[in-house]
mmCIF file of the C-alpha atoms, coordinates in Angstrom:
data_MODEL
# 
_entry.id   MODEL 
# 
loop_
_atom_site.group_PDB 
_atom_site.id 
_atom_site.type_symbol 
_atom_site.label_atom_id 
_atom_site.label_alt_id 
_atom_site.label_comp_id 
_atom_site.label_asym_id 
_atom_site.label_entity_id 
_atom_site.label_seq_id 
_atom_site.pdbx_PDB_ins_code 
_atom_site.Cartn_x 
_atom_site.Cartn_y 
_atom_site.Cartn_z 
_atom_site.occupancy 
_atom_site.B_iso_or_equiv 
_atom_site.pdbx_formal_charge 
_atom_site.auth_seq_id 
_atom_site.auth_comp_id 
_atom_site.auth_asym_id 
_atom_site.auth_atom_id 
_atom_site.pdbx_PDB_model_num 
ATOM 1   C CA . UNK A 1 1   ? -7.773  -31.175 -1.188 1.00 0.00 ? 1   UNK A CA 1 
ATOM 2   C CA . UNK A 1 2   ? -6.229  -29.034 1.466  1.00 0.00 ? 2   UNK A CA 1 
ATOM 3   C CA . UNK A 1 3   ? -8.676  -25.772 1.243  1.00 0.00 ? 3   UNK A CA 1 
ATOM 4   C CA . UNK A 1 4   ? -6.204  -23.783 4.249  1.00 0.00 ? 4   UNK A CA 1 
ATOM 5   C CA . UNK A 1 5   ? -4.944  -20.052 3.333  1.00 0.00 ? 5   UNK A CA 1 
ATOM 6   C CA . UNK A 1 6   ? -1.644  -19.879 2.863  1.00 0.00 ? 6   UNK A CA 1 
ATOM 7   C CA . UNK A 1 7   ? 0.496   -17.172 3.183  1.00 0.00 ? 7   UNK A CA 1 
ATOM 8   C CA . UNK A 1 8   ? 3.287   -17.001 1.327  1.00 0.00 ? 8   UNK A CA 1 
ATOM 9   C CA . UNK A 1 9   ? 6.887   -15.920 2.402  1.00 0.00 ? 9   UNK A CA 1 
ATOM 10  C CA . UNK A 1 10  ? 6.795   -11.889 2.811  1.00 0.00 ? 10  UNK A CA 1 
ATOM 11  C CA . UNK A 1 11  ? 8.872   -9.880  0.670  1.00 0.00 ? 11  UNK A CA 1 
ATOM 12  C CA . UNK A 1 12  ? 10.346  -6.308  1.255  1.00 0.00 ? 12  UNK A CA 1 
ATOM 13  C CA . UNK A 1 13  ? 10.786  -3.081  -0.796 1.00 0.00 ? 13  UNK A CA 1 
ATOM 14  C CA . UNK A 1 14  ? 10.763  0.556   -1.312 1.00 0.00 ? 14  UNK A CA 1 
ATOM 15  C CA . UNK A 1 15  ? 6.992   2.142   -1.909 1.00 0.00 ? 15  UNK A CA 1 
ATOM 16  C CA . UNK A 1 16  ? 6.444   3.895   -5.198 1.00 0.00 ? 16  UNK A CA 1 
ATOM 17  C CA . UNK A 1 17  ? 4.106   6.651   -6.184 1.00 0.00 ? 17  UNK A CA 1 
ATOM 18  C CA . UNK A 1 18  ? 1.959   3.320   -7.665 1.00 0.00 ? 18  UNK A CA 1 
ATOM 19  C CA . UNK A 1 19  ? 1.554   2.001   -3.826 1.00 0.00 ? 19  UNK A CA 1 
ATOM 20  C CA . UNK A 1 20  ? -0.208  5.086   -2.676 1.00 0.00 ? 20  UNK A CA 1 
ATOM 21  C CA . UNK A 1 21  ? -3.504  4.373   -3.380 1.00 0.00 ? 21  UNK A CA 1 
ATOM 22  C CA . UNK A 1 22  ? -3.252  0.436   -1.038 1.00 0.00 ? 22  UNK A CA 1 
ATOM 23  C CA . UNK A 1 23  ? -0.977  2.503   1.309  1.00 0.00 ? 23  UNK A CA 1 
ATOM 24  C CA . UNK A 1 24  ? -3.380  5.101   2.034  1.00 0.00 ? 24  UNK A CA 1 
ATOM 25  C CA . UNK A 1 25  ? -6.393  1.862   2.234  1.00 0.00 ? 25  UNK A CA 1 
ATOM 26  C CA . UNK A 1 26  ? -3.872  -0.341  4.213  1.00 0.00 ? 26  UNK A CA 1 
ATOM 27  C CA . UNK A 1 27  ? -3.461  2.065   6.822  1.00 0.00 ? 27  UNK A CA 1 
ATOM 28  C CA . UNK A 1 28  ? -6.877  3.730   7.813  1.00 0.00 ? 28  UNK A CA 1 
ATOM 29  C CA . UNK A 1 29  ? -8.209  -0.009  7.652  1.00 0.00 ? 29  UNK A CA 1 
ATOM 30  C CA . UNK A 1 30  ? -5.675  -1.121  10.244 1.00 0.00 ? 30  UNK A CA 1 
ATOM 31  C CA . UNK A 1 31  ? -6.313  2.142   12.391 1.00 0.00 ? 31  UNK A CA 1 
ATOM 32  C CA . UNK A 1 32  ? -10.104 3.548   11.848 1.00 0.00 ? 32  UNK A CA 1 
ATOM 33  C CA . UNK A 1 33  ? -13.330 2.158   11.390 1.00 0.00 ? 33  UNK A CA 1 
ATOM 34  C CA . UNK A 1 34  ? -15.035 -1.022  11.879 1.00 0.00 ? 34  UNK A CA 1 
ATOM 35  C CA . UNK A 1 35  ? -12.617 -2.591  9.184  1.00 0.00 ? 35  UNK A CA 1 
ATOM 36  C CA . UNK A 1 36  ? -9.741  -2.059  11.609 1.00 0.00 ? 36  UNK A CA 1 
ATOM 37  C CA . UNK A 1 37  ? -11.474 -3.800  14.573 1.00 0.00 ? 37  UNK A CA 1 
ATOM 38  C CA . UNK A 1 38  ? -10.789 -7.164  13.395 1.00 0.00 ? 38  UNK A CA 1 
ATOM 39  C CA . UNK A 1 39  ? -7.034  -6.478  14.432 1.00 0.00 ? 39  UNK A CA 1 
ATOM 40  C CA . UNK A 1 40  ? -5.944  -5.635  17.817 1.00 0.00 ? 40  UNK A CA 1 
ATOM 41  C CA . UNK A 1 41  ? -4.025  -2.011  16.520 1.00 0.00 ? 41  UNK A CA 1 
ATOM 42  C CA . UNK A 1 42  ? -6.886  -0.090  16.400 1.00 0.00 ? 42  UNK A CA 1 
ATOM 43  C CA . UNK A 1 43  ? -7.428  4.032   17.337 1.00 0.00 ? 43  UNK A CA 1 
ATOM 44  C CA . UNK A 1 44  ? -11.501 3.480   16.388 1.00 0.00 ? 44  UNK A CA 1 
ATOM 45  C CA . UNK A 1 45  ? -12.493 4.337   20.166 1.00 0.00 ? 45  UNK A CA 1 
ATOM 46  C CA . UNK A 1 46  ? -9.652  7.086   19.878 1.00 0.00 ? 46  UNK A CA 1 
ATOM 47  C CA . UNK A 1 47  ? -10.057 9.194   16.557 1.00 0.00 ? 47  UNK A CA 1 
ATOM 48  C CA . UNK A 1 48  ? -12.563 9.019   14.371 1.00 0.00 ? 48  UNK A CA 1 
ATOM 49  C CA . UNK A 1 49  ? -12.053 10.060  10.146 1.00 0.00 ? 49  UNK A CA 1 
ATOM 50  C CA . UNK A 1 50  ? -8.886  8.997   8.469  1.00 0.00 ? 50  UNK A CA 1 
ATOM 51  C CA . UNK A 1 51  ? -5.381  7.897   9.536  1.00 0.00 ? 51  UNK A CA 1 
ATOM 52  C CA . UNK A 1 52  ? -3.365  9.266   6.318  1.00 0.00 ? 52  UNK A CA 1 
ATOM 53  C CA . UNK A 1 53  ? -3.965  10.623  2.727  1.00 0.00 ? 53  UNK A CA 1 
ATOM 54  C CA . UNK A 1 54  ? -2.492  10.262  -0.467 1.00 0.00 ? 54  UNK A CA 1 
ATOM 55  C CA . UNK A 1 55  ? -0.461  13.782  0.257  1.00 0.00 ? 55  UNK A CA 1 
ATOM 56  C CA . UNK A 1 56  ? 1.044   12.721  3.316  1.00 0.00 ? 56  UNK A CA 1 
ATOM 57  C CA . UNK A 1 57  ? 2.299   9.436   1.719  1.00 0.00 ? 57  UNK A CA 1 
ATOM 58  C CA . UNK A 1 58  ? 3.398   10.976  -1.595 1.00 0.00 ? 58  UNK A CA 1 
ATOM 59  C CA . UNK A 1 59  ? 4.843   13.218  1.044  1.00 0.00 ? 59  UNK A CA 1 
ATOM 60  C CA . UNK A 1 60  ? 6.778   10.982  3.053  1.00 0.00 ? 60  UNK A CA 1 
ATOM 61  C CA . UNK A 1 61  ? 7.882   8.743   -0.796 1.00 0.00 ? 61  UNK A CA 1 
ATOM 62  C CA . UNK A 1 62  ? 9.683   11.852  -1.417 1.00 0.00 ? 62  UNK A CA 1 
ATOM 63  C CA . UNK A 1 63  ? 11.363  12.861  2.002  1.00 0.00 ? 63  UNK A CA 1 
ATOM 64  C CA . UNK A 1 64  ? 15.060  12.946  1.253  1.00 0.00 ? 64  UNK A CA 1 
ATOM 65  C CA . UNK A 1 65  ? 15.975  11.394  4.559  1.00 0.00 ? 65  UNK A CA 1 
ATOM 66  C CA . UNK A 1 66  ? 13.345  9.024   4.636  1.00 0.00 ? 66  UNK A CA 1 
ATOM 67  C CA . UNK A 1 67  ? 11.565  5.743   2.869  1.00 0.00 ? 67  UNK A CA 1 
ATOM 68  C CA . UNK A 1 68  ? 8.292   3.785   3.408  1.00 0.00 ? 68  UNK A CA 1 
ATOM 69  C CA . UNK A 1 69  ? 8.856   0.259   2.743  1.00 0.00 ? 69  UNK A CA 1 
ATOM 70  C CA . UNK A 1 70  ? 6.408   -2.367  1.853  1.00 0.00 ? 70  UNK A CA 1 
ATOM 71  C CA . UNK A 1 71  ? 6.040   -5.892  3.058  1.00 0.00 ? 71  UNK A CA 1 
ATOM 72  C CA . UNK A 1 72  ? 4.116   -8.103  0.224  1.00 0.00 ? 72  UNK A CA 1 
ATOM 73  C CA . UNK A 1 73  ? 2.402   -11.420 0.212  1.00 0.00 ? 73  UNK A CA 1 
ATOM 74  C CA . UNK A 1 74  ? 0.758   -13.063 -2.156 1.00 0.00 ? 74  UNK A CA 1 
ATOM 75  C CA . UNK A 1 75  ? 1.396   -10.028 -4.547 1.00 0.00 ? 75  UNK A CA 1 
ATOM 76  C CA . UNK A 1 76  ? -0.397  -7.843  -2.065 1.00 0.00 ? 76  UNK A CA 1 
ATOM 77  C CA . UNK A 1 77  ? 0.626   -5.086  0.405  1.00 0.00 ? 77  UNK A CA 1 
ATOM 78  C CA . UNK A 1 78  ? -0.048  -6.209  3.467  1.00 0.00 ? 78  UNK A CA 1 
ATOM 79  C CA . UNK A 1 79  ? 2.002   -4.335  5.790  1.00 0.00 ? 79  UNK A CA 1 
ATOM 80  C CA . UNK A 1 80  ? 4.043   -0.919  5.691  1.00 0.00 ? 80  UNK A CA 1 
ATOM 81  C CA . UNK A 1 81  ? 6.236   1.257   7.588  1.00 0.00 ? 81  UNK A CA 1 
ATOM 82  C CA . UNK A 1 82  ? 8.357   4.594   7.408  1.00 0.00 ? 82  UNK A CA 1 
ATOM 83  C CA . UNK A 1 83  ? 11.661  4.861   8.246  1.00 0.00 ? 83  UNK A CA 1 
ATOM 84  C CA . UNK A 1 84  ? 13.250  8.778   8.233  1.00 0.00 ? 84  UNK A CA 1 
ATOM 85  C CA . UNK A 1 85  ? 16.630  9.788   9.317  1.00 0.00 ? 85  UNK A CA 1 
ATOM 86  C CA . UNK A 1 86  ? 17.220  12.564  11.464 1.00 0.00 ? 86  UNK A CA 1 
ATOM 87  C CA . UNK A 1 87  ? 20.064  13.783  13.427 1.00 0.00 ? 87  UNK A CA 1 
ATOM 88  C CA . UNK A 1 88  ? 21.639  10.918  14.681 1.00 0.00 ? 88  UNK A CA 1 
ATOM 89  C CA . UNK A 1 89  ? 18.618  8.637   15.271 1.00 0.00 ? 89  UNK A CA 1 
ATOM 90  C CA . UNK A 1 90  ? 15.789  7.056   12.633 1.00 0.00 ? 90  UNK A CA 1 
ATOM 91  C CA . UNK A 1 91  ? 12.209  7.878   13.009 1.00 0.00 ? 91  UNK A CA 1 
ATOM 92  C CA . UNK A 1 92  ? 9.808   5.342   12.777 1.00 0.00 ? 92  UNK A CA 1 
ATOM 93  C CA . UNK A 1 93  ? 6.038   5.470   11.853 1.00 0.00 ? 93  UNK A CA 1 
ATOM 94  C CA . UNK A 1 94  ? 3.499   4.773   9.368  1.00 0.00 ? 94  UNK A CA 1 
ATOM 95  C CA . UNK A 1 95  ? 3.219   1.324   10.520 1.00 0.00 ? 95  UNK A CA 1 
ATOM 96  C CA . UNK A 1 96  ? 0.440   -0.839  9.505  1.00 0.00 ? 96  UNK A CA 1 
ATOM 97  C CA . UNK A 1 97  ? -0.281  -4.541  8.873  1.00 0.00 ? 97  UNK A CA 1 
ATOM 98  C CA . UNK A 1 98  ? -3.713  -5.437  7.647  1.00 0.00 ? 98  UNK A CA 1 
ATOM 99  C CA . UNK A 1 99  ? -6.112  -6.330  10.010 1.00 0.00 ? 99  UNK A CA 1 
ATOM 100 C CA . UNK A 1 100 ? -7.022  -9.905  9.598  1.00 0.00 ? 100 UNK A CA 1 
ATOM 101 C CA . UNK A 1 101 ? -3.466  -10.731 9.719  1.00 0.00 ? 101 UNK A CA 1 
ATOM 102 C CA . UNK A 1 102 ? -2.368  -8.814  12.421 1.00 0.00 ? 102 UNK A CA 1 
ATOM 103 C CA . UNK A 1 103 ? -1.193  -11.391 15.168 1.00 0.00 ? 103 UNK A CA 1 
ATOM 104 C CA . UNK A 1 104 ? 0.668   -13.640 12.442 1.00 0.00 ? 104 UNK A CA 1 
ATOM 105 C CA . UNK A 1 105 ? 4.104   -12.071 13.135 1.00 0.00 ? 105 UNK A CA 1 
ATOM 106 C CA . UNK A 1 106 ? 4.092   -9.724  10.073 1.00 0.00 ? 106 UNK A CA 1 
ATOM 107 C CA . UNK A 1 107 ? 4.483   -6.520  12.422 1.00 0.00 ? 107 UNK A CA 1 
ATOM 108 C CA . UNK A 1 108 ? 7.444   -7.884  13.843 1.00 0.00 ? 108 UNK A CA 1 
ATOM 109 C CA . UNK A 1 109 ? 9.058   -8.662  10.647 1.00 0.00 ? 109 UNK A CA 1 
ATOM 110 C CA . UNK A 1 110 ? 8.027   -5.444  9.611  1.00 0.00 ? 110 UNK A CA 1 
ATOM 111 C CA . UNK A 1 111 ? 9.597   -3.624  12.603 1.00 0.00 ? 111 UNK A CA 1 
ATOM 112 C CA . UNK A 1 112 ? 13.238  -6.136  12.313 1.00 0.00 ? 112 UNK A CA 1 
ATOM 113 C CA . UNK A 1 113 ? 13.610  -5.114  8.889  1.00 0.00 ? 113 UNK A CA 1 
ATOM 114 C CA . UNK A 1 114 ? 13.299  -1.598  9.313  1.00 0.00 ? 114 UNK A CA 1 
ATOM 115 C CA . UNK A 1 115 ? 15.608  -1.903  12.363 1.00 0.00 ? 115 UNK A CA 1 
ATOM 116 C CA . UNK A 1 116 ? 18.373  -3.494  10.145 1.00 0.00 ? 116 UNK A CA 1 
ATOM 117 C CA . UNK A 1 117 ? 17.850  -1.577  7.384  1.00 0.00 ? 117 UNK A CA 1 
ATOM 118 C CA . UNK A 1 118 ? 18.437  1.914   9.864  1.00 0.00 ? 118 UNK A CA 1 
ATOM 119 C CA . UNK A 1 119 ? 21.125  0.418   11.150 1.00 0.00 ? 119 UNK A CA 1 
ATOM 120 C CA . UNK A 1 120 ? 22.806  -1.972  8.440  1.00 0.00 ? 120 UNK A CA 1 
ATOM 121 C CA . UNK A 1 121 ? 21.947  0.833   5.725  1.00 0.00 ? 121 UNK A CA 1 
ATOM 122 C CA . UNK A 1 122 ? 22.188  4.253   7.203  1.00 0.00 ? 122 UNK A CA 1 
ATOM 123 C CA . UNK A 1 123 ? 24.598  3.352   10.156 1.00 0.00 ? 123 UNK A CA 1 
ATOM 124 C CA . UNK A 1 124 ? 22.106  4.210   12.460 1.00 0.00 ? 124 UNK A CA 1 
ATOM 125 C CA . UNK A 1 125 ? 22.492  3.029   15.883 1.00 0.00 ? 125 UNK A CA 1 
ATOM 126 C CA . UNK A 1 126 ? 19.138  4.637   17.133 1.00 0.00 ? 126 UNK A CA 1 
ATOM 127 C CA . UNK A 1 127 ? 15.157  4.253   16.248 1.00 0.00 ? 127 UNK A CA 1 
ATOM 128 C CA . UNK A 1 128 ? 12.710  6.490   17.900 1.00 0.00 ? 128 UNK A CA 1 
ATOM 129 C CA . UNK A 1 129 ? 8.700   6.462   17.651 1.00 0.00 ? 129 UNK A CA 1 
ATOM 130 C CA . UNK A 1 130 ? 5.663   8.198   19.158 1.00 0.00 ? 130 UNK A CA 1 
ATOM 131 C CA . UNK A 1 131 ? 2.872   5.933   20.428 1.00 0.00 ? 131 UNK A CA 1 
ATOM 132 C CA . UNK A 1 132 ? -0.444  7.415   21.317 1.00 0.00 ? 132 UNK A CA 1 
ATOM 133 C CA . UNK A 1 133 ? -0.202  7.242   25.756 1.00 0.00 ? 133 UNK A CA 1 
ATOM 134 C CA . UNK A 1 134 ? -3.395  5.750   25.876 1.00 0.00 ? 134 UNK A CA 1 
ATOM 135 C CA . UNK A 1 135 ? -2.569  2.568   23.801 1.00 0.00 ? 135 UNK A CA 1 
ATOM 136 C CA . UNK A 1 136 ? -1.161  0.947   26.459 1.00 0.00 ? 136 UNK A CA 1 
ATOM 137 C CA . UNK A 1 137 ? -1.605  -2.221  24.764 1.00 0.00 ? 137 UNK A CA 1 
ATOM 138 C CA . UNK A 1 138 ? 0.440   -1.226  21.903 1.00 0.00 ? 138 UNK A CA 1 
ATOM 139 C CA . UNK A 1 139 ? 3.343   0.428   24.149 1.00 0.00 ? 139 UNK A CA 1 
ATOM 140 C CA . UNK A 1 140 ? 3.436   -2.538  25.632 1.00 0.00 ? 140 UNK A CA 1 
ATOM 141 C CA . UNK A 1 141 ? 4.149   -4.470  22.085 1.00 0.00 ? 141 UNK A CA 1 
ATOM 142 C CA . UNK A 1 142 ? 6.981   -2.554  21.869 1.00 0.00 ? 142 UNK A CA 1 
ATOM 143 C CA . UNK A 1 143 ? 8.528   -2.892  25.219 1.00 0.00 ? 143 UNK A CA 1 
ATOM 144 C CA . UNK A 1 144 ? 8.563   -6.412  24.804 1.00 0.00 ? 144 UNK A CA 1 
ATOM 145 C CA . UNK A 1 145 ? 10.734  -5.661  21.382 1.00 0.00 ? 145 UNK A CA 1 
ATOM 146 C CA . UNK A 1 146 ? 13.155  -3.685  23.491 1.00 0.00 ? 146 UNK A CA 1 
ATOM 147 C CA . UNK A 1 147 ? 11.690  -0.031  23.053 1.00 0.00 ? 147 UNK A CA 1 
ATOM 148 C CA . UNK A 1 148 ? 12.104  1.750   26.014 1.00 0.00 ? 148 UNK A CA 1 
ATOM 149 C CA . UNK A 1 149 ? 9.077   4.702   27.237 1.00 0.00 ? 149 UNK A CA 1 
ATOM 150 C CA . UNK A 1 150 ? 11.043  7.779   27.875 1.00 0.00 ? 150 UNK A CA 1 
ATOM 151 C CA . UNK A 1 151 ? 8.213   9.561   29.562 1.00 0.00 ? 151 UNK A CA 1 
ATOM 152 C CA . UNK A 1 152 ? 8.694   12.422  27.126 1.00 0.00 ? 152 UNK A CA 1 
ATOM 153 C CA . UNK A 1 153 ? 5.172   13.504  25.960 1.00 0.00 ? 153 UNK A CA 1 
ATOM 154 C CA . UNK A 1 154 ? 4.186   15.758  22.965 1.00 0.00 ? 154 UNK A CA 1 
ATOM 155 C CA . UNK A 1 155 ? 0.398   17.113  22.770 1.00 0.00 ? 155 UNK A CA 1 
ATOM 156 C CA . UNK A 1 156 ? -1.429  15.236  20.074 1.00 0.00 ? 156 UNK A CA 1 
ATOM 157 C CA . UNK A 1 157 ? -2.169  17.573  17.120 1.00 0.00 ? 157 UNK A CA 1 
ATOM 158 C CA . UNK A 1 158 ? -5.848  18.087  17.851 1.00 0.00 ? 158 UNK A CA 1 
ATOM 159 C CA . UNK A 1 159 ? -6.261  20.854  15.056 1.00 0.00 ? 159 UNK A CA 1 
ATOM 160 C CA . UNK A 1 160 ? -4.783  18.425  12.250 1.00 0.00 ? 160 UNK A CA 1 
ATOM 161 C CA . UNK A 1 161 ? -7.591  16.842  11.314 1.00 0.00 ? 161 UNK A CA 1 
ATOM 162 C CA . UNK A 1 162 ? -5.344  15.142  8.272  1.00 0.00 ? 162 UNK A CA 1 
ATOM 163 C CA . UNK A 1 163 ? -4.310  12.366  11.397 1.00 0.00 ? 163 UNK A CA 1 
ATOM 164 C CA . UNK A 1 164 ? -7.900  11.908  12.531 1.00 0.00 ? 164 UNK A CA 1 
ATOM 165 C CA . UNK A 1 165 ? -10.571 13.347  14.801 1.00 0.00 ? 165 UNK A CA 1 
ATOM 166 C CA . UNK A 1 166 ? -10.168 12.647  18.630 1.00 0.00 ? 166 UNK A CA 1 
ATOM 167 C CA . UNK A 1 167 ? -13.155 11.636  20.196 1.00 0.00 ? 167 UNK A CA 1 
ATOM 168 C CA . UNK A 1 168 ? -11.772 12.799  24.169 1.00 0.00 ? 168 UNK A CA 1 
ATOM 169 C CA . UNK A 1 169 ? -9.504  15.098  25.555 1.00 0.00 ? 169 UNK A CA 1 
ATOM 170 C CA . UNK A 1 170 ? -6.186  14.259  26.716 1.00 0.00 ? 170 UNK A CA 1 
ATOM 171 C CA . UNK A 1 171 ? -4.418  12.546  24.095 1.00 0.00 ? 171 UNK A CA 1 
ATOM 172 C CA . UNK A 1 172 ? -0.615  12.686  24.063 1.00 0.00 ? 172 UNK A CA 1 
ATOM 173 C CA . UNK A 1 173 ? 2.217   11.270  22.259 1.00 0.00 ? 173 UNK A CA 1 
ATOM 174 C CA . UNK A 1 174 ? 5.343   9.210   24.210 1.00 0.00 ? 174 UNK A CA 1 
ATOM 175 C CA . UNK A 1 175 ? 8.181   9.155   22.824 1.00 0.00 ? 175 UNK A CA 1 
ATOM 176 C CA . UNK A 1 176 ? 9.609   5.733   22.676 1.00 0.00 ? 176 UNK A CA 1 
ATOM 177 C CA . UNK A 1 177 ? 13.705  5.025   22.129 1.00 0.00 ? 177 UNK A CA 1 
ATOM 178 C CA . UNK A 1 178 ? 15.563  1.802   21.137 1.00 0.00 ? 178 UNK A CA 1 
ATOM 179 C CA . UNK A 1 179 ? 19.574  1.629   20.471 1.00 0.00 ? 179 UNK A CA 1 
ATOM 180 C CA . UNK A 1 180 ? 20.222  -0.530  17.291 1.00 0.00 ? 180 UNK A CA 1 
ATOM 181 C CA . UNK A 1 181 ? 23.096  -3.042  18.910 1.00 0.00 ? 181 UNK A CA 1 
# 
């Protein structure tokens, strides 16, 4: 008897109010904590205390501009990302993939399907994201999926503790850009 995991083929779709409560787990697991260490997406040494809460994803379910979508496997939400339009460009963020499958190829699904859907969708031609400047590994993911760093830097929102606690000084948002061919 073959005893290996299997995953099964990932499915898409729109979060509902009913996702909140595995959105809001899925995502401080995959960024805080010692749960989030066994994937490679971490902030743990960055901010400590929580990544989201329920308000700011009932909050982005009901932007009028904007989605999350869910990836599912196995009848479970293992992944998530929000997409929001703005003028002329999509905003990307709320991205998470659950940390013991992180490294399978799930974020880059994730991250095609919300490119296609920007661009397929909302005729959208543009997708642009803020990466903390010290995750170099993680800026780098993206580079290698054709975002470019524009050097553009916004001061991380130290007095909203709703996105975490920093640990150091110095934090900063870049700004990273990727035309939708």
């Amino acid at each position: 008897m073959d005893t290996t995991a299997r995953i099964t083929e990932p499915t898409f779709r729109v979060a509902t109010i009913a996702d909140v409560p595995a959105l809001v787990t899925l995502i401080d697991s995959a960024y805080r904590g010692e749960p989030s260490r066994a994937g490679w997406t971490n902030e743990a040494d960055l901010l400590k205390g929580q990544r989201t809460d329920a308000m700011s994803v009932i909050t982005a379910l009901h932007e009028p501009d904007g989605l999350v979508m869910v990836m599912e496997s196995d009848g479970e939400v293992v992944a998530c990302c929000q997409v929001q339009g703005r003028r002329g460009h999509a905003y990307f963020g709320m991205f998470a993939v659950r940390p013991t499958l992180q490294g399978v190829g799930f974020g880059r699904a994730v991250l095609a399907e919300a490119e296609r859907f920007v661009r397929d969708e909302w005729g959208l031609n543009e997708m642009q994201m803020t990466v903390i400047s010290a995750r170099e590994e993680l800026l780098a993911w993206y580079e290698r999926r054709g975002y470019t760093r524009t050097g553009q830097m916004i001061p991380f929102p130290y007095d909203d503790e709703s996105v975490g606690v920093p640990t150091r000084a110095g934090l900063q948002l870049e700004v990273m850009v990727k035309k939708l061919g």
